[in-house]
N, CA, C and O of each residue as an XYZ file, in Angstrom:
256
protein
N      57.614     -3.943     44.690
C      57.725     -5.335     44.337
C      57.691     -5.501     42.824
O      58.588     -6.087     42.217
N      56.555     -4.929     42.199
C      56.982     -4.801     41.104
C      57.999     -4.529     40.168
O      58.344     -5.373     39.341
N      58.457     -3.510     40.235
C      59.631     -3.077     39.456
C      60.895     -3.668     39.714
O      61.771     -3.799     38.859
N      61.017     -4.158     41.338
C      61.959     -5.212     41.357
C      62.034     -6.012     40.436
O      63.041     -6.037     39.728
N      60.789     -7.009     40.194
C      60.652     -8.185     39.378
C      61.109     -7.501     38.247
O      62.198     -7.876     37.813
N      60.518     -6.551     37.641
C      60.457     -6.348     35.866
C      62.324     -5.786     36.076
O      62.998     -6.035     35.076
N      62.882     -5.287     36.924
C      64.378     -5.051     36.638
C      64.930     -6.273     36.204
O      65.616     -6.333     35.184
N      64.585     -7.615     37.171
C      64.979     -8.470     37.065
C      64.144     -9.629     36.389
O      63.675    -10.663     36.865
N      64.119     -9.069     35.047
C      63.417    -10.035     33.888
C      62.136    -10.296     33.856
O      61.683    -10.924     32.899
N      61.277     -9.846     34.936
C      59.824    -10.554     34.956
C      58.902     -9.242     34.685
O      58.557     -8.389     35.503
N      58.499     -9.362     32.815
C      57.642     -8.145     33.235
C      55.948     -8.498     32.701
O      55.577     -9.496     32.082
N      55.163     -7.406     33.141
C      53.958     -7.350     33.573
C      53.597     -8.637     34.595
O      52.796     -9.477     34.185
N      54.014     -8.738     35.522
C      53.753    -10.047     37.096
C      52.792     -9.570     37.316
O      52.487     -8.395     37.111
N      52.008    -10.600     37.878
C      50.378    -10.822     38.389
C      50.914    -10.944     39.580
O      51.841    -11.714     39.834
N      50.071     -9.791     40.817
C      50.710    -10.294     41.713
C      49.342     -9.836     42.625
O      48.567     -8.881     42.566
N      49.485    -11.221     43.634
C      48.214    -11.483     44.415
C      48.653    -11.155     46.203
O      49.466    -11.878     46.779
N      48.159    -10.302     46.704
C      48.444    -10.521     48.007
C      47.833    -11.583     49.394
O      46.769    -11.462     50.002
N      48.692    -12.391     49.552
C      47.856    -13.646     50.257
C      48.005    -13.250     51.505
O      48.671    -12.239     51.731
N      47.436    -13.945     52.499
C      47.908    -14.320     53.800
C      47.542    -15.506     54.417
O      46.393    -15.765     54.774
N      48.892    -16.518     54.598
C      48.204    -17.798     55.594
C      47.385    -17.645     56.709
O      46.628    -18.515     57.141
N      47.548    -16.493     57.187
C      46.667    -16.735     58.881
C      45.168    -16.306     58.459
O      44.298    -16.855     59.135
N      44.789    -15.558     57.615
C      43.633    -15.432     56.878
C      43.353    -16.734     55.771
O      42.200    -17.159     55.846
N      43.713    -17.019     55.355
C      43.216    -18.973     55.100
C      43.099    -19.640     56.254
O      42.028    -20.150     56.583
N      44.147    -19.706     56.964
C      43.586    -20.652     58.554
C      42.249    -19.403     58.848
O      41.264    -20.052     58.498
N      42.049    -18.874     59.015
C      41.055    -17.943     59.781
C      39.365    -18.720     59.094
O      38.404    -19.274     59.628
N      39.790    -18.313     57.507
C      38.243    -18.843     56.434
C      38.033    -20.394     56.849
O      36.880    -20.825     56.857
N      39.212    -21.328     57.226
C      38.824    -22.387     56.942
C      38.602    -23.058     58.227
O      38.149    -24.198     58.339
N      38.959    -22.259     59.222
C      38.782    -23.017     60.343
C      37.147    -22.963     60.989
O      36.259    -22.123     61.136
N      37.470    -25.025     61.376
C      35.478    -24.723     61.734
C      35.317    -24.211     63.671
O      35.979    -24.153     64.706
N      34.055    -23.969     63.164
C      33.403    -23.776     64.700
C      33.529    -22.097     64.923
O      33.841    -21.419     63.944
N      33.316    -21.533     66.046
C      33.309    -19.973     66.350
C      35.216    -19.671     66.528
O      36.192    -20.277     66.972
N      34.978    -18.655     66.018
C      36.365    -17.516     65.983
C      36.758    -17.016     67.738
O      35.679    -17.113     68.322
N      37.408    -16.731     68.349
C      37.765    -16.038     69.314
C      37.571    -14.702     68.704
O      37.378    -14.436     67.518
N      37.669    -13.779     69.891
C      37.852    -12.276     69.490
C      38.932    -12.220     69.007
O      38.980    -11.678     67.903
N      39.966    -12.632     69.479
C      41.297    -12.236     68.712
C      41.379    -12.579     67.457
O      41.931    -11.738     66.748
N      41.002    -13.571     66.918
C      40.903    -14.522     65.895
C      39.565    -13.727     64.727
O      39.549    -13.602     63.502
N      38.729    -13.387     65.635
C      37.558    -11.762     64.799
C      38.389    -11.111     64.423
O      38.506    -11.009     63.201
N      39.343    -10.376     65.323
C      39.914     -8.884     65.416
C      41.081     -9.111     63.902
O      41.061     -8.328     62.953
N      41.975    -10.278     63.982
C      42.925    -10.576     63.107
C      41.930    -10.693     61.741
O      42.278    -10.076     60.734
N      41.114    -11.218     61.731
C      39.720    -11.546     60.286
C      40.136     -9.876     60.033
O      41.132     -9.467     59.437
N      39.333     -9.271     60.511
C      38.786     -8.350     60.768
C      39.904     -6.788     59.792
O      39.677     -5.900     58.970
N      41.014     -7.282     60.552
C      42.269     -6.200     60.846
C      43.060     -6.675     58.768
O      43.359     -6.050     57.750
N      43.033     -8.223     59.289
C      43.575     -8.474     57.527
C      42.632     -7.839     56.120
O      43.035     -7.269     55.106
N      41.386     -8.173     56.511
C      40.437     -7.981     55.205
C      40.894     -6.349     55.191
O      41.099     -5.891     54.068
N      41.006     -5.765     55.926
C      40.928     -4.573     55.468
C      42.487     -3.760     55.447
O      42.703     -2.553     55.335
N      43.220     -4.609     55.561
C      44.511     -4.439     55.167
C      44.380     -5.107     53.319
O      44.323     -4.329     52.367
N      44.362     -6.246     53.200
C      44.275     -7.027     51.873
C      42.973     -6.153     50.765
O      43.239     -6.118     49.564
N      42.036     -5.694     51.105
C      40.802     -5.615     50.236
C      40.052     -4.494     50.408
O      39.123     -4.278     49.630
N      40.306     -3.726     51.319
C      39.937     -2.291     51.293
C      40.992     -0.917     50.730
O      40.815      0.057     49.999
N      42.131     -1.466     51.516
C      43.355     -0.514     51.230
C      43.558      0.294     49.820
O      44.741      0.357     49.484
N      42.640      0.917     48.941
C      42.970      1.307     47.528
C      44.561      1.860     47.654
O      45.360      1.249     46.945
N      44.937      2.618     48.231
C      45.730      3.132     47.755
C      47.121      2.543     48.356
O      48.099      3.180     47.966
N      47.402      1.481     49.206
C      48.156      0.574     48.819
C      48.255     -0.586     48.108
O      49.237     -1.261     47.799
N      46.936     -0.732     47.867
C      46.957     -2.172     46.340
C      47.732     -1.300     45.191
O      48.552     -1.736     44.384
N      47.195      0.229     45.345
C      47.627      0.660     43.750
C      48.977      0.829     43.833
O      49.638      0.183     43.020
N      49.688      1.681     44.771
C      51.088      1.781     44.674
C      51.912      0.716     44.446
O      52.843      0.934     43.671
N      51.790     -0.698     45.052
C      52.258     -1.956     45.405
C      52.583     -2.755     44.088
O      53.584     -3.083     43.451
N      51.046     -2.913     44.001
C      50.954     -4.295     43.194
C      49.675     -3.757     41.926
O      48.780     -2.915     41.986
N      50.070     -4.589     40.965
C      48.790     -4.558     40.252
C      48.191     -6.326     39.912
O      48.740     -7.376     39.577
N      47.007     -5.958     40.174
C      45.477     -7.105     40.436
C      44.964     -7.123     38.529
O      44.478     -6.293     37.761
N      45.517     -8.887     38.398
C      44.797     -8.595     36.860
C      43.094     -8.554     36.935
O      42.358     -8.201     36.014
N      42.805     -8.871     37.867
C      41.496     -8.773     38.495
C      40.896     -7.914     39.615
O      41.694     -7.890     40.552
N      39.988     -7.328     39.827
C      39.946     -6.512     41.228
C      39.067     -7.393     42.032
O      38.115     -8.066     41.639
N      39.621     -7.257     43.400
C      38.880     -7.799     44.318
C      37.925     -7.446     44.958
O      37.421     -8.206     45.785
């Protein structure tokens, strides 16, 4: 993703990996389903554990 951008004019991009269903997940009130755990669960550690696909990917002007 990166180097895409910087080929195409954008260089040093801040780039954040989001996910909507993990915002609906944080913000929704009352208890989670299991599935709704399992997806929490399955994203955080796709988004915020993964070192060595944050590093290949993207670079974090901040670490999470």
């Amino acid at each position: 993703m990166k180097s895409y951008l910087e080929e195409n004019g954008i260089h040093d991009p801040n780039l954040f990996p989001v996910s909507a269903r993990m915002a609906y997940l944080l913000r929704k009130q009352g208890e989670l389903t299991r599935a709704e755990r399992n997806d929490k669960t399955n994203i955080a550690d796709l988004l915020l554990k993964n070192q060595a696909w944050r590093s290949r990917n993207i670079c974090l002007s901040v670490p999470l």
